[in-house]
C-alpha positions as CSV (number, residue, x, y, z in Angstrom):
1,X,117.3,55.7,171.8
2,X,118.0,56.9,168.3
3,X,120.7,59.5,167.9
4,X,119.1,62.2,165.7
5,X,121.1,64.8,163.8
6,X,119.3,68.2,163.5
7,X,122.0,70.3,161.6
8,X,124.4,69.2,158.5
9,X,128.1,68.0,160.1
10,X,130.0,69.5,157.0
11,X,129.5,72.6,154.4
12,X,131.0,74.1,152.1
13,X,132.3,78.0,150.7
14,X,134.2,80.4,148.8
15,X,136.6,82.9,150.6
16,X,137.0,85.6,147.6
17,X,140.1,87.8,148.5
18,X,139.3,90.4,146.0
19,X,142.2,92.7,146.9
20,X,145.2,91.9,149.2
21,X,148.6,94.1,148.9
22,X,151.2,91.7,147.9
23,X,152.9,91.7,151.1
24,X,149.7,90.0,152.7
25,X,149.6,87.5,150.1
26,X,151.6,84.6,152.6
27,X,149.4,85.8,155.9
28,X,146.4,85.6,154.2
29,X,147.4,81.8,152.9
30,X,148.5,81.3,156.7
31,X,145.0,82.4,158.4
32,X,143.5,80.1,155.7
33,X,146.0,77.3,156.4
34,X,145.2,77.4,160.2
35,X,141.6,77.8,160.4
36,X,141.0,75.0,158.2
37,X,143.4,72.9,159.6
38,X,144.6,72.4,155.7
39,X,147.6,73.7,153.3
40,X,146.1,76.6,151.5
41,X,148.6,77.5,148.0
42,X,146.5,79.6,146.4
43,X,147.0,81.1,143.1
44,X,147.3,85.0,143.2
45,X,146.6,87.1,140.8
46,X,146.9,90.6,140.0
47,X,144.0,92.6,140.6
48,X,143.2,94.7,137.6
49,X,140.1,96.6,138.9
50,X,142.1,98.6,141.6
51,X,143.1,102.1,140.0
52,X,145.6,103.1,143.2
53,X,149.0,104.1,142.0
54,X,150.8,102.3,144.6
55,X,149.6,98.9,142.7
56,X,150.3,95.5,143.9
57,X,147.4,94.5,144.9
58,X,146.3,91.1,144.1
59,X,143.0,88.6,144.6
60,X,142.6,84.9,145.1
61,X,139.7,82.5,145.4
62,X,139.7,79.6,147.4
63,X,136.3,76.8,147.7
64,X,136.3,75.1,151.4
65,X,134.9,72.3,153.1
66,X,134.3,71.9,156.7
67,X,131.9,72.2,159.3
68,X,129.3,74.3,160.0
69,X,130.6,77.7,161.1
70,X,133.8,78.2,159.7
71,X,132.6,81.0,157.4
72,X,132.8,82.8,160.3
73,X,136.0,81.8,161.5
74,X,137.7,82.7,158.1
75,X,135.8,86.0,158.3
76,X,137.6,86.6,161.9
77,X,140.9,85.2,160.6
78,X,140.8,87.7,158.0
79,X,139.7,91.0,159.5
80,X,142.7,91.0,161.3
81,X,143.9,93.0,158.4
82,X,142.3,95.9,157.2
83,X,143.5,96.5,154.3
84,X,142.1,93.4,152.5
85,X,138.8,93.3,150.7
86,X,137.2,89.9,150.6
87,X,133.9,87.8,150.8
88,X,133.6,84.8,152.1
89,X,130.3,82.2,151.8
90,X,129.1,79.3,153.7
91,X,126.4,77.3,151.8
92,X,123.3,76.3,153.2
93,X,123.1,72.8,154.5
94,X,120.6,70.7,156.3
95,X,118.9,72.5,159.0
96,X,121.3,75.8,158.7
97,X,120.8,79.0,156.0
98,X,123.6,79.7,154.6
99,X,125.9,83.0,155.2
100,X,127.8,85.7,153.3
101,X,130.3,87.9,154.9
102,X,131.9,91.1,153.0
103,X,134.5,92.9,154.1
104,X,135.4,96.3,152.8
105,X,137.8,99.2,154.4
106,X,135.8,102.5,155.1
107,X,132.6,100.3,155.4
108,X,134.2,97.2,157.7
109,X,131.8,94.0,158.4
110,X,128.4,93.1,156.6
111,X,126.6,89.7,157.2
112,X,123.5,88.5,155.9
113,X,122.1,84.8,155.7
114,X,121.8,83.6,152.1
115,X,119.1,81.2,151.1
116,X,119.7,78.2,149.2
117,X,119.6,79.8,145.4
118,X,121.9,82.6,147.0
119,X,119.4,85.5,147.7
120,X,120.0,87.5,151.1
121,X,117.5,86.8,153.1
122,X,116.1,89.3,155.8
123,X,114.2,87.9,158.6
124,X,110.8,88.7,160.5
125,X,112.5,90.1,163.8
126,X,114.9,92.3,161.7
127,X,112.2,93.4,159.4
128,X,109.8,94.3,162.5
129,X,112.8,96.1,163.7
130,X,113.4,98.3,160.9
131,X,110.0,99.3,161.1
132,X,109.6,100.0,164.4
133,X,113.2,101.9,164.3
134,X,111.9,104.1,161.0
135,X,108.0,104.1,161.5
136,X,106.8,107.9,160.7
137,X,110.7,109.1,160.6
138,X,111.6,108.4,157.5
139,X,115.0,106.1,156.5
140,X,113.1,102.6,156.4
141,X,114.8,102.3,152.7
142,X,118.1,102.9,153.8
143,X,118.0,100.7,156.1
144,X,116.9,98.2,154.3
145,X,119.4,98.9,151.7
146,X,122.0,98.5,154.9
147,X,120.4,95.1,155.6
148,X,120.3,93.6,151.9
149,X,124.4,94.8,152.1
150,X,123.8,96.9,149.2
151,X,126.7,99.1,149.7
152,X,128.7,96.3,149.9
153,X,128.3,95.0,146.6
154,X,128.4,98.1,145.4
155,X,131.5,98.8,146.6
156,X,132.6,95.4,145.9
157,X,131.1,94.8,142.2
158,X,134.3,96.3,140.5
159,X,136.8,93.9,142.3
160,X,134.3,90.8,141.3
161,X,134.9,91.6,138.0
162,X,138.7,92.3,138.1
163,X,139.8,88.7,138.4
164,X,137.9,87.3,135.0
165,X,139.6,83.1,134.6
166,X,141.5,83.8,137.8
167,X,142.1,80.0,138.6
168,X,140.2,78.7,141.8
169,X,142.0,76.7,144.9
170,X,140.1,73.9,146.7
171,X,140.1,73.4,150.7
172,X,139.2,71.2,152.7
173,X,139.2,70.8,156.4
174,X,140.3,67.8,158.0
175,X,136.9,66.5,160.3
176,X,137.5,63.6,162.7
């Protein structure tokens, strides 16, 4: 009998740590370091968009590689401190969409699966549910707008911007 794999072994993703106060900095690298199984040095840089007047706040990128499902293991290696802002990505792969997670303080967890070009993609059950949820009450766009992550990216969009030529770190998790 032929063995016959249905889902990619190995992925890939950015984490985006688009604010982290200083002091988080070596954590942050730490909860990389040990999900992935890999030394993560990544190169910090102030973050310029935030406008608090305590200050120190500073943003990293970092592209992985491992298997499928470790976007969500960084995500819960990272929400261990509220404080931080940060996206991370998992690209679609054979068999699997892929999946964006955005964390912001005040607004906490949004996840949506991306399609291959990137788009967010909302599925049949969830639409059905929307419209079931919202049918003759009003609040369907809202909740759409909650699904899409809209006030997410709105609330993010300043920080993406704040780290123009930042220099990006590669990962990768050791498989086998």
């Amino acid at each position: 009998m032929r063995n016959l794999h249905q889902f990619a072994d190995l992925t890939t993703g950015v984490v985006y740590i688009h604010s982290s106060p200083t002091a988080l900095c070596p954590h942050v690298e730490w909860a990389l370091s040990s999900t992935l199984d890999a030394q993560a040095n990544l190169k910090w840089t102030a973050q310029e968009a935030h406008d608090d007047s305590r200050g120190g706040l500073q943003r990293a990128t970092v592209d992985w590689m491992g298997p499928v499902g470790t976007g969500a293991r960084l995500t819960d290696a990272l929400r261990e401190w509220p404080t931080l802002r940060f996206e991370v990505t998992e690209s679609a792969s054979e068999g699997v969409d892929g999946e964006r997670f955005c964390y912001v303080p005040g607004l906490g967890l949004w996840h949506g699966s991306m399609s291959a070009n990137g788009d967010v993609m909302i599925g049949e059950m969830q639409l059905r549910s929307i419209l079931a949820t919202h049918a003759g009450l009003g609040g369907t766009e809202a909740a759409l707008h909650r699904a899409l992550g809209t006030e997410w990216d709105e609330a993010l969009e300043r920080f993406r911007m704040g780290g123009a030529g930042a220099e990006v770190t590669w990962l990768q998790q050791r498989v086998g």
